[in-house]
C-alpha positions in Angstrom: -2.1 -18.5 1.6 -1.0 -15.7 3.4 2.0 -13.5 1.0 3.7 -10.9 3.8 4.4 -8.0 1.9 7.6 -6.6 2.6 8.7 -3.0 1.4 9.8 -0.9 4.7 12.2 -3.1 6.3 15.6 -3.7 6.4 17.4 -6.5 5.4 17.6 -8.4 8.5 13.8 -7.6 8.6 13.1 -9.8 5.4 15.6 -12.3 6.4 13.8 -13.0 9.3 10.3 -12.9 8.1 12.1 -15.5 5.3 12.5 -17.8 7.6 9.4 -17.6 9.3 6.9 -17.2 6.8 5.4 -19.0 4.0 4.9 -16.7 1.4 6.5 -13.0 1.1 6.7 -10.3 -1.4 9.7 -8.4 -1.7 8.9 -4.8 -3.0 12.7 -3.7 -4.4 11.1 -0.1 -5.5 10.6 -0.1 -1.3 13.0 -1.7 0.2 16.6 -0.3 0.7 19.6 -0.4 -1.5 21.6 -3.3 0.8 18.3 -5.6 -0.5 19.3 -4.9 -4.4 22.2 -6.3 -3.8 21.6 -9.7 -1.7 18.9 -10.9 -4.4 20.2 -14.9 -3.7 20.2 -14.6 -0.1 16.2 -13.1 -0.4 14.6 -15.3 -3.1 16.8 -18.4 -2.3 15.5 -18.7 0.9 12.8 -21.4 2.3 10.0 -19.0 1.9 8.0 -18.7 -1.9 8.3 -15.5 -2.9 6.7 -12.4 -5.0 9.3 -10.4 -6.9 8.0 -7.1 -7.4 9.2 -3.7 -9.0 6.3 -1.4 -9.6 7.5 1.5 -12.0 8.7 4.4 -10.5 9.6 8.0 -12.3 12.8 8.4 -10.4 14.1 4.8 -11.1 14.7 4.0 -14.8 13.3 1.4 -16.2 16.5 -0.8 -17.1 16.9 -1.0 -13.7 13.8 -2.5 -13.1 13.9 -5.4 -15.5 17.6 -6.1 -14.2 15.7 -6.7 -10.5 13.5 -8.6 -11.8 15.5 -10.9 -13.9 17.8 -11.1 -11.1 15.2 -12.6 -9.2 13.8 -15.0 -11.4 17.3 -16.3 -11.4 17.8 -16.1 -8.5 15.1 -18.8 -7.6 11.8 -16.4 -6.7 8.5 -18.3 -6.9 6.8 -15.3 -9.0 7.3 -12.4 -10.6 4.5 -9.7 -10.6 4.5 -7.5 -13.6 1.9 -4.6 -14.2 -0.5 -5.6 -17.2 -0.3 -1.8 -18.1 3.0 -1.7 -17.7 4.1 1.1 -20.8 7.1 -0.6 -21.5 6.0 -3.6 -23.4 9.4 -5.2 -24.4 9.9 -4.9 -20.5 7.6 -6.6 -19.6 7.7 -9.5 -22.7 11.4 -10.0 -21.2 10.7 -10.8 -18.0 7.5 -13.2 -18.9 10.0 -15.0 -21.0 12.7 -15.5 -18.6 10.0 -16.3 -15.9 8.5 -19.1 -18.3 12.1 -20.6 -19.3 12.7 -20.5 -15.3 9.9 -22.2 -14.2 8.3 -19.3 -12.7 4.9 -18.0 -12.1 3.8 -14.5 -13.6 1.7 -12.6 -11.8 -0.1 -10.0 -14.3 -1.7 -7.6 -11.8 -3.3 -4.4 -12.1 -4.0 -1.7 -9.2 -6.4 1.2 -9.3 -5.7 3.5 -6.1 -8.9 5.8 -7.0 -12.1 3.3 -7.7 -13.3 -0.1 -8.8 -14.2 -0.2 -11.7 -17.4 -1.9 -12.8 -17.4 -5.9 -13.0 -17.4 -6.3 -17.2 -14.4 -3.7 -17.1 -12.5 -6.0 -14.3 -13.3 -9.4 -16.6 -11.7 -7.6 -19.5 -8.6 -6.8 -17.8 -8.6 -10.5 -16.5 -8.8 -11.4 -20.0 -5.9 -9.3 -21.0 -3.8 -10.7 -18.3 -4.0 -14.3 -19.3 -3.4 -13.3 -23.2 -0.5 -11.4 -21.8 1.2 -14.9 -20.3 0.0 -14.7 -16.9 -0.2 -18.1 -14.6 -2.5 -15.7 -12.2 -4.3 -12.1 -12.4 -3.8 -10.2 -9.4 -6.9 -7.1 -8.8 -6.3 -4.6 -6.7 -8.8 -1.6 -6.3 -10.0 1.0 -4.2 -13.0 0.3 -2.0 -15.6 2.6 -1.5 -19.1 1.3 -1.2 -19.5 -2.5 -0.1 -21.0 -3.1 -3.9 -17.3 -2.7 -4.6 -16.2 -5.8 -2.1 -19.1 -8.1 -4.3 -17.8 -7.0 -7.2 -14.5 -8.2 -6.8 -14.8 -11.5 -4.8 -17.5 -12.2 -7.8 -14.4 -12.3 -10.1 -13.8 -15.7 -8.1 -16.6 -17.3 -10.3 -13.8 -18.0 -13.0 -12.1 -21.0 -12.3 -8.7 -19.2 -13.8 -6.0 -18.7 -11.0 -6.4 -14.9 -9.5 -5.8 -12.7 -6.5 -8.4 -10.8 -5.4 -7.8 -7.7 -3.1 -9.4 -4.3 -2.1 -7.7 -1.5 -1.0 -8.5 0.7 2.3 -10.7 0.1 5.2 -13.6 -1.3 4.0 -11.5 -3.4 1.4 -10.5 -5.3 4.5 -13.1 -7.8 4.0 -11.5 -9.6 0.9 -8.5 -9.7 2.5 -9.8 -12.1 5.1 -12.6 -14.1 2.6 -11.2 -13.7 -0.7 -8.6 -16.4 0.0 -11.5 -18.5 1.3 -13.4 -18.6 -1.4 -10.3 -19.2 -4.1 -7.7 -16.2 -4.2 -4.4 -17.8 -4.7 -3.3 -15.2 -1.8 -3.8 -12.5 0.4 -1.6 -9.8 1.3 -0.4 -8.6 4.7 1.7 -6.3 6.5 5.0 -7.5 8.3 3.8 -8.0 12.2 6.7 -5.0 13.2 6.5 -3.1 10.1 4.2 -0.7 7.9 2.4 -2.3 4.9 2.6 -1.4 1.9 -0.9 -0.8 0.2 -4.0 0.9 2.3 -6.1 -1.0 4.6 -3.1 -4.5 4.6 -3.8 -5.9 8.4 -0.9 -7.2 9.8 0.0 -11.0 9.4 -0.9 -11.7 12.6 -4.2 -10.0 12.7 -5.2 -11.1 9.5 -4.9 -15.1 10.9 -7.0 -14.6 13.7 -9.5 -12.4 11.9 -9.7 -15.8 9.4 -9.6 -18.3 12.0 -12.5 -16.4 13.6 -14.4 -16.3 10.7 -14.0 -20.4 10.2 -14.8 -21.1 13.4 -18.3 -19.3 13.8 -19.0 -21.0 10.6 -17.8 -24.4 12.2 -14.9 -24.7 9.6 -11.5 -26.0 9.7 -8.8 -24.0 11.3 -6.7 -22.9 9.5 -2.7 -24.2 9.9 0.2 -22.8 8.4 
């Protein structure tokens, strides 16, 4: 499944791509303050959707875990919380409220610099899923293509994950990690900037899968 991340747009922008898309991710700590406030509009809508706040030093952190909850009322698919998240009893409330609403967690963690090495990535996993999560989402830098075999080998475990490296050469999980079992892949908006390094637009990202599948004589793809 495709999840279009959304985090510079308005919000006519994520209206739109609501209605369009399957799956999207609505980044509050991104998007502008008319989003905040028109939470049951954006998660109530036909498309599943990611809640996400990351932490931010000029937005306090009360603020954060009132978006959240907001949108786990609101009717949002999942909610992504960091697994190193420093505020604990953060974190523990929105877990709670996500499993008393029916709602997935996503426990994800992001390194912007490196990846680290394959027994530190499995212990993170592990943490995750003690932490409550229905799904661990990896995130990391890409640097060598060792890097790109060392996270689509997290896909070994039959546990729910996302699977995703960052920058240009981390393109290639984004196309063949959800091949191969990532619940998702993330992409940029087809008229608007991503929001990690190296997303492919929506667009591109379904032909560069459906080219893949087809040179292999696979299914095509429909969504």
């Amino acid at each position: 499944m495709i999840c279009v991340a959304l985090g510079h747009c308005s919000l006519d922008d994520c209206l739109v791509a609501i209605a369009s898309e399957e799956c999207v991710e609505l980044r509050f700590d991104l998007l502008p303050g008319e989003c905040s406030t028109s939470v049951s509009s954006l998660c109530g809508g036909p498309a599943q959707v990611v809640a996400t706040f990351r932490a931010k030093k000029a937005v306090p952190d009360h603020v954060r875990r009132e978006m959240l909850l907001r949108s786990i009322a609101a009717g949002a698919t999942y909610v992504d919380v960091d697994g190193g998240d420093s505020d604990v009893d953060i974190r523990g409330d929105i877990i709670s409220a996500a499993r008393s609403s029916g709602v997935k967690v996503i426990v994800s963690y992001h390194n912007f610099q490196v990846t680290p090495g394959e027994e530190a990535l499995k212990r993170l996993r592990d943490d995750a899923f003690s932490l409550g999560a229905d799904i661990f989402k990896v995130a990391c830098a890409v640097a060598h293509s060792r890097d790109n075999a060392t996270l689509l080998g997290l896909l070994s475990d039959h546990r729910p994950q996302i699977v995703i490296g960052m920058g240009d050469l981390g393109r290639l999980t984004r196309v063949v990690a959800p091949l191969l079992g990532s619940v998702m892949t993330y992409a940029a908006p087809n008229h608007a900037p991503g929001t990690a390094p190296g997303q492919l637009t929506a667009f591109e990202l379904r032909a560069l899968q459906q080219s893949f599948l087809s040179r292999l004589g696979g299914p095509v793809l429909h969504e």
